[in-house]
Backbone as CSV, one residue per row, in Angstrom:
resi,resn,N_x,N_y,N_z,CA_x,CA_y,CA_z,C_x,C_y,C_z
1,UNK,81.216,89.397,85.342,79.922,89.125,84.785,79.980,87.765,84.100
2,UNK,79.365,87.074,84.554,78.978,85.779,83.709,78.361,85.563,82.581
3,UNK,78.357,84.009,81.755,77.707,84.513,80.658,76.312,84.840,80.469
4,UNK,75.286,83.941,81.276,73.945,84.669,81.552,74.083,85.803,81.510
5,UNK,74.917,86.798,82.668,74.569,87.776,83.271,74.496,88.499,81.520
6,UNK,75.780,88.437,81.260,76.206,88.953,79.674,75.168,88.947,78.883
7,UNK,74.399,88.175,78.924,73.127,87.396,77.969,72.108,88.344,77.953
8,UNK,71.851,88.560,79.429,70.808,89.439,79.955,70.769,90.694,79.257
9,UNK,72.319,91.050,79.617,72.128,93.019,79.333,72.214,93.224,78.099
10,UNK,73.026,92.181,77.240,72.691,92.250,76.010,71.581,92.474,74.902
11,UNK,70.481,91.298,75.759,69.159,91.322,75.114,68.428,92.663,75.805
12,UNK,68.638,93.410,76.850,67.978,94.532,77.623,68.478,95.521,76.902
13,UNK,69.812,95.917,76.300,70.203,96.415,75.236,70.188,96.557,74.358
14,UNK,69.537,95.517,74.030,69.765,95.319,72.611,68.079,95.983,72.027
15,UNK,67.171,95.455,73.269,65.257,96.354,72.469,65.811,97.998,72.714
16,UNK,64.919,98.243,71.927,64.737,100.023,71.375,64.510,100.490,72.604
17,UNK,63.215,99.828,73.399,62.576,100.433,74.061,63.175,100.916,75.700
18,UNK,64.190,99.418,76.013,65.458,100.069,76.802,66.371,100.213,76.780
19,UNK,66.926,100.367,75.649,67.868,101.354,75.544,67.668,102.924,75.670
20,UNK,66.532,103.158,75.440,66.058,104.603,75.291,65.660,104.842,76.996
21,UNK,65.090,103.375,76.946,64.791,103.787,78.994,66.551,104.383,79.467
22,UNK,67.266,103.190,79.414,68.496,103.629,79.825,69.364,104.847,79.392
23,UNK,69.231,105.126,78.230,69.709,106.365,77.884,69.178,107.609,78.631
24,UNK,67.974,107.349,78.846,67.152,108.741,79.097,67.900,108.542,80.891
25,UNK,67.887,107.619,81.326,68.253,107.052,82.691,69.376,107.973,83.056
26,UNK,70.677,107.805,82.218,71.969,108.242,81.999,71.913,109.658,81.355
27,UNK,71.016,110.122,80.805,71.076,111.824,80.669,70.776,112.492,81.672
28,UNK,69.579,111.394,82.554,69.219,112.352,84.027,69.986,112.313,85.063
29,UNK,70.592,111.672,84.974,71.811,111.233,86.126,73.283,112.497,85.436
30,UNK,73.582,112.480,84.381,74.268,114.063,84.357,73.989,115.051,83.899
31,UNK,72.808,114.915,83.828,71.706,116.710,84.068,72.090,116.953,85.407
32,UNK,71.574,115.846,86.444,71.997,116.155,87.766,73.390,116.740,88.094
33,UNK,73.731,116.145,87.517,75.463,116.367,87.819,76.710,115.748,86.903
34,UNK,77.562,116.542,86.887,78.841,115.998,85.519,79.480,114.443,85.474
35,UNK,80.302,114.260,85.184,80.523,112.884,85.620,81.939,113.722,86.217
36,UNK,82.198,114.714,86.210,83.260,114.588,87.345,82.867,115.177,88.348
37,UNK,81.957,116.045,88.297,81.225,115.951,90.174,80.788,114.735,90.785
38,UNK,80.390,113.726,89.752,79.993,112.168,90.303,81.108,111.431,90.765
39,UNK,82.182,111.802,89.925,83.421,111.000,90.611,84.080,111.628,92.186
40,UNK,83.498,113.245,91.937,84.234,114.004,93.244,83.322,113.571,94.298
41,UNK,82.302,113.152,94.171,81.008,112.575,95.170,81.683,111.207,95.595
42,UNK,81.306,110.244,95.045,81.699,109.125,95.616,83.036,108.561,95.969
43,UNK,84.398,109.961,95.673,85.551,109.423,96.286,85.239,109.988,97.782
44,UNK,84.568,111.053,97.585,84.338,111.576,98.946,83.377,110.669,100.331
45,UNK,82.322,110.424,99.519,81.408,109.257,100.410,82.640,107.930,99.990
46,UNK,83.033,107.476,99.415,83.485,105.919,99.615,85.100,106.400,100.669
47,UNK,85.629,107.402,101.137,86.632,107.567,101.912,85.930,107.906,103.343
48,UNK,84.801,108.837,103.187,83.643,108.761,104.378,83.795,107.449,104.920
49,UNK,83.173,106.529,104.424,82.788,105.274,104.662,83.501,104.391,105.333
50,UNK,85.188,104.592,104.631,85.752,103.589,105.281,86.496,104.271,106.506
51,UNK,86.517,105.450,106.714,86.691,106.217,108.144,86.108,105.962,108.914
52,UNK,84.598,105.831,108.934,83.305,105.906,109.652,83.116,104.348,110.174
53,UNK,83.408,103.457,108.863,82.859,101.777,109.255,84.043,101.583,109.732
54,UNK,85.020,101.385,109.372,86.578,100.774,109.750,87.684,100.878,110.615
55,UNK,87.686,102.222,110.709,88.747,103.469,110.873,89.687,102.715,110.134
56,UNK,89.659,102.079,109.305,91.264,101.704,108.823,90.451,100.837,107.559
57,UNK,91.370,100.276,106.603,90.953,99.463,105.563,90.234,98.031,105.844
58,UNK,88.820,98.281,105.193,88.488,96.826,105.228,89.243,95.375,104.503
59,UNK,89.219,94.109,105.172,89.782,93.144,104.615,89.279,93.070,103.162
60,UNK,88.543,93.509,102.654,87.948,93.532,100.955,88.423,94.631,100.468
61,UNK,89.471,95.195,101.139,89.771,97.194,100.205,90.051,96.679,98.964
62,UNK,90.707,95.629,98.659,91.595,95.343,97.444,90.088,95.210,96.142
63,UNK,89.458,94.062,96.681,87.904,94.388,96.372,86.926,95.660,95.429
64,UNK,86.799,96.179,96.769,86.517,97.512,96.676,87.123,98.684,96.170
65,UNK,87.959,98.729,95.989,88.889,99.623,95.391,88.785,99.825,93.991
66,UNK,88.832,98.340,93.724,89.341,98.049,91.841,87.501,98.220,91.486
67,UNK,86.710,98.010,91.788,85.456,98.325,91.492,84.886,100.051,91.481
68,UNK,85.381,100.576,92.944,85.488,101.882,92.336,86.240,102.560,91.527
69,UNK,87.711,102.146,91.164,88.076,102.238,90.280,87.512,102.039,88.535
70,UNK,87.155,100.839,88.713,86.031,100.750,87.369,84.742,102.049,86.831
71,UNK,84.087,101.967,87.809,83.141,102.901,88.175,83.901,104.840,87.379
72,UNK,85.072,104.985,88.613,85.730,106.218,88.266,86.476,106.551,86.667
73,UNK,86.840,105.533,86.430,87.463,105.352,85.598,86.399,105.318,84.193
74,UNK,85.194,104.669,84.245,83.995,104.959,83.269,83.186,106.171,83.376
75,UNK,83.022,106.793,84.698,82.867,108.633,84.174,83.819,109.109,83.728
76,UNK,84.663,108.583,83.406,86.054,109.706,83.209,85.961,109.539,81.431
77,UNK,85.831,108.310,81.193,85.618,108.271,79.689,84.421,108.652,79.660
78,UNK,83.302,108.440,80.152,82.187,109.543,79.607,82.420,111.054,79.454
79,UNK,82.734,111.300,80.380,83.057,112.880,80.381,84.105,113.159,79.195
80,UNK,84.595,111.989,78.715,85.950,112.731,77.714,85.617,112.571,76.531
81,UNK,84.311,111.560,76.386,83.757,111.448,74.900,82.838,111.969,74.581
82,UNK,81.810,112.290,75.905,80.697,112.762,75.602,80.660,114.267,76.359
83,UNK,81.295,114.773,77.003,81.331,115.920,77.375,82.701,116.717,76.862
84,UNK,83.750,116.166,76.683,84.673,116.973,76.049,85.523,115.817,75.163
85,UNK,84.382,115.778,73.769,84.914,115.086,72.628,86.265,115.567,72.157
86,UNK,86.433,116.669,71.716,87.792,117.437,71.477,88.819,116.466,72.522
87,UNK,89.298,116.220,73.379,89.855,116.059,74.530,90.188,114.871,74.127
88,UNK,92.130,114.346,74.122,92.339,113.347,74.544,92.337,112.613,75.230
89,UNK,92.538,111.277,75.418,92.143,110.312,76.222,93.639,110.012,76.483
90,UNK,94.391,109.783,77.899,95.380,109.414,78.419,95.961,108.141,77.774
């Protein structure tokens, strides 16, 4: 993220009015589902994917990987702070 980009979400963060958009955004998204059914979802579609497009690793896996990693790795702390506060963190 650049510093604009930084600039941006900051100030989009920073009003009342979306943050509350986004919050409410992020409660409906795990009403739908936990954040570890979200993580069991998209390891499943992002291994789909590269079976289906590739049969083998795309030249960007390295790419792609560390981004879903990011991704997996931030439901995992949601789920451990906000769904099982008690619960250490690795």
């Amino acid at each position: 993220m650049n510093n604009l980009q930084k600039f941006t979400f900051s100030c989009i963060i920073n009003d009342p009015q979306n943050r509350e958009a986004l919050l409410s955004a992020i409660e409906n998204l795990f009403t739908a589902a936990p954040p570890d059914k979200l993580r069991d979802t998209l390891i499943e579609i992002y291994q789909m994917y590269i079976l289906h497009e590739h049969n083998t690793f795309p030249i960007h896996f390295s790419s792609m990987a560390g981004h879903m990693l990011i991704l997996l790795d931030t439901l995992r702390q949601i789920e451990l702070t906000v769904f099982n506060p008690s619960t250490e963190t690795e």
